[in-house]
C-alpha positions in Angstrom: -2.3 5.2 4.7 0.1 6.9 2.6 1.0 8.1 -1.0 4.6 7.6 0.0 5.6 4.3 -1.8 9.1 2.3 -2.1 11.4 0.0 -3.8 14.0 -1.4 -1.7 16.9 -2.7 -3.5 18.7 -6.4 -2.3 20.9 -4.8 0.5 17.5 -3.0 2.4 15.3 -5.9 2.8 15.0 -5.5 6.8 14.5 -1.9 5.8 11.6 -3.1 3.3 10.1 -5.6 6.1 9.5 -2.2 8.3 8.0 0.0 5.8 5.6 -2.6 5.6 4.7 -3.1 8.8 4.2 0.8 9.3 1.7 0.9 6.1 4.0 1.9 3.1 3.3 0.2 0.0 7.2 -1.3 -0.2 8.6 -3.5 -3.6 11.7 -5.4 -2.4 13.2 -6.2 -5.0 14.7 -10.3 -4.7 10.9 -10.3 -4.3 10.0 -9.3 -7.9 10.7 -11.4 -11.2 11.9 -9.7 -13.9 14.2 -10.7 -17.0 17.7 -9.1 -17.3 20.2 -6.8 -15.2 18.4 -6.1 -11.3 19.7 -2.7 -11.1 18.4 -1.4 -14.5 15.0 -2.9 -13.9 14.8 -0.7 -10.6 15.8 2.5 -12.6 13.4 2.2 -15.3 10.8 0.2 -13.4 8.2 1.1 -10.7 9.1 5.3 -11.5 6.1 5.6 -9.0 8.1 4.4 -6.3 11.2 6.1 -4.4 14.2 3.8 -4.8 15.5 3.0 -1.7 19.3 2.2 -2.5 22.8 1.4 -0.3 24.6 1.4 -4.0 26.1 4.2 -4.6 26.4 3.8 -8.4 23.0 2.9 -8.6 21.7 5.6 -6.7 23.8 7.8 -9.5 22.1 6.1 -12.2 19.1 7.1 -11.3 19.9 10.3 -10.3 21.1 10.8 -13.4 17.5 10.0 -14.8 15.7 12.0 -13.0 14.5 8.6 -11.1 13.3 9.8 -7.5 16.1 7.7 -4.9 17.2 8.3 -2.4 20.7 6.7 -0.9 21.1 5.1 2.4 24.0 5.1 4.5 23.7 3.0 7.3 23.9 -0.9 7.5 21.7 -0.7 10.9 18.3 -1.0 10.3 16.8 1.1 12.8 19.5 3.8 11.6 18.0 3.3 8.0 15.0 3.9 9.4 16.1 6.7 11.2 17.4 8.3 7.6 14.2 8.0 5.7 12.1 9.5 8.1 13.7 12.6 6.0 11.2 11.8 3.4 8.6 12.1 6.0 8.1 8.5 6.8 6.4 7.3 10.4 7.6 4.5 11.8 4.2 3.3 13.8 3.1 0.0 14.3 0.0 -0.5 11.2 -1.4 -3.6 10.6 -2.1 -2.9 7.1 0.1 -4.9 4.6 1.9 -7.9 5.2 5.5 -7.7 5.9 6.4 -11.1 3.8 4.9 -10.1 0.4 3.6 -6.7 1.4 -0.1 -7.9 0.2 -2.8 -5.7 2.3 -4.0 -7.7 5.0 -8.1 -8.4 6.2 -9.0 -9.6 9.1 -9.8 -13.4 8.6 -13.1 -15.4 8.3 -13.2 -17.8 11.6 -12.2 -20.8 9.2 -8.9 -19.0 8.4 -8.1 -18.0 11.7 -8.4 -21.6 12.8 -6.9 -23.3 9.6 -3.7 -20.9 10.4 -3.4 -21.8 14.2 -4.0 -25.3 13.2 -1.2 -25.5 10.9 1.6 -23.4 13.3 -0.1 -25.3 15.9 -1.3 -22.7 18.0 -2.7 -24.2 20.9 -4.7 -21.3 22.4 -7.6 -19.5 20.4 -6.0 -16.3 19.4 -9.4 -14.8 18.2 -10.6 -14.7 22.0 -7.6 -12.6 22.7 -6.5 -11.1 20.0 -7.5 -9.1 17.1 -6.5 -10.9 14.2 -4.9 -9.3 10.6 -4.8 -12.3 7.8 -2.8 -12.0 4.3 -4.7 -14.5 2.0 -1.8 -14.5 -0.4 1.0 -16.2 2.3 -2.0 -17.3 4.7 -0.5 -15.8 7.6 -2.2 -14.5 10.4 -1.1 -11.7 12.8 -1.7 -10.3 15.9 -0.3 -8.4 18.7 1.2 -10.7 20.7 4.1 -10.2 23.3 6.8 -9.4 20.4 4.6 -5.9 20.0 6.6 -4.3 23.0 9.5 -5.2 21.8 8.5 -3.5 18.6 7.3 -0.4 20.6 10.8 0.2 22.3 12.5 -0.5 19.0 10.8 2.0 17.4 11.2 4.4 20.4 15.2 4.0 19.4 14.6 4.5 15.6 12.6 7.7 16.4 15.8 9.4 19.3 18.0 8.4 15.7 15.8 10.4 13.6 15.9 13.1 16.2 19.6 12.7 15.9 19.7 12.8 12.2 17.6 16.2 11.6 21.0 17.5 13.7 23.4 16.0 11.5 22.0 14.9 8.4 21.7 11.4 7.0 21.1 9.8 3.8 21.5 11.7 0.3 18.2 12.2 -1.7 17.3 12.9 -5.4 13.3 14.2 -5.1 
């Protein structure tokens, strides 16, 4: 686990749904309610958190703070990935919070595991296969199913674009 954590702002939430799903602690922000202007709350709000941003005014708002952001350039995700692996992000495969609402996830009681499979009717019993990862908040289960690979060479890509970007620089930070 790590003490890295994140608010992504409405432009990054692909970027959010993989922070997540490599362990980081990640706000997204059409996720949160909140009462008045979106990009003021994520400047005075969550100071805990880096502010992931693609808005350049915003990310000179908070600068201008002293609000740690950090400014994405890229609108490919695994090239936004790429970029805040200069904070010192790893992209690995974690099953440790949910990538819907970012909740940590358990592994599920039998009852669960069968109440989820009943209701995406899931024919076969994932728990003899399987291990399972359950976020009682959404009641979704996971598991690393044939998708996984696909993850694996993804993030194979995002890391030869990280390689790429400690040659020529990417993204603009205020830490």
């Amino acid at each position: 686990m790590s003490d890295l954590k994140f608010i992504c702002d409405r432009m990054l939430k692909k970027l959010a749904i993989w922070l997540r799903i490599a362990g980081y602690d990640t706000l997204y922000i059409a996720d949160l309610e909140f009462d008045g202007d979106e990009d003021t709350y994520m400047v005075y709000n969550h100071k805990d958190r880096i502010l992931l941003t693609k808005d350049k005014e915003l990310f000179k708002r908070s600068k201008a703070v002293g609000r740690p952001v950090f400014l994405i350039r890229s609108d490919d995700v695994a090239e936004q990935m790429a970029e805040v692996m200069q904070l010192g992000v790893k992209f690995e495969l974690k099953m440790e919070r949910c990538s819907v609402c970012n909740t940590p996830l358990r592994k599920p009681s039998d009852e669960e595991a069968l109440e989820v499979m009943r209701r995406e009717g899931i024919k076969e019993d994932l728990r003899r296969r399987y291990e399972l990862w359950y976020c009682e908040r959404c009641k979704k289960l996971y598991w690393m199913g044939s998708h996984w690979r696909n993850m694996v060479k993804f993030l194979e890509r995002v890391e030869r674009l990280s390689n790429e970007c400690k040659t020529e620089g990417c993204g603009t930070s205020n830490l």
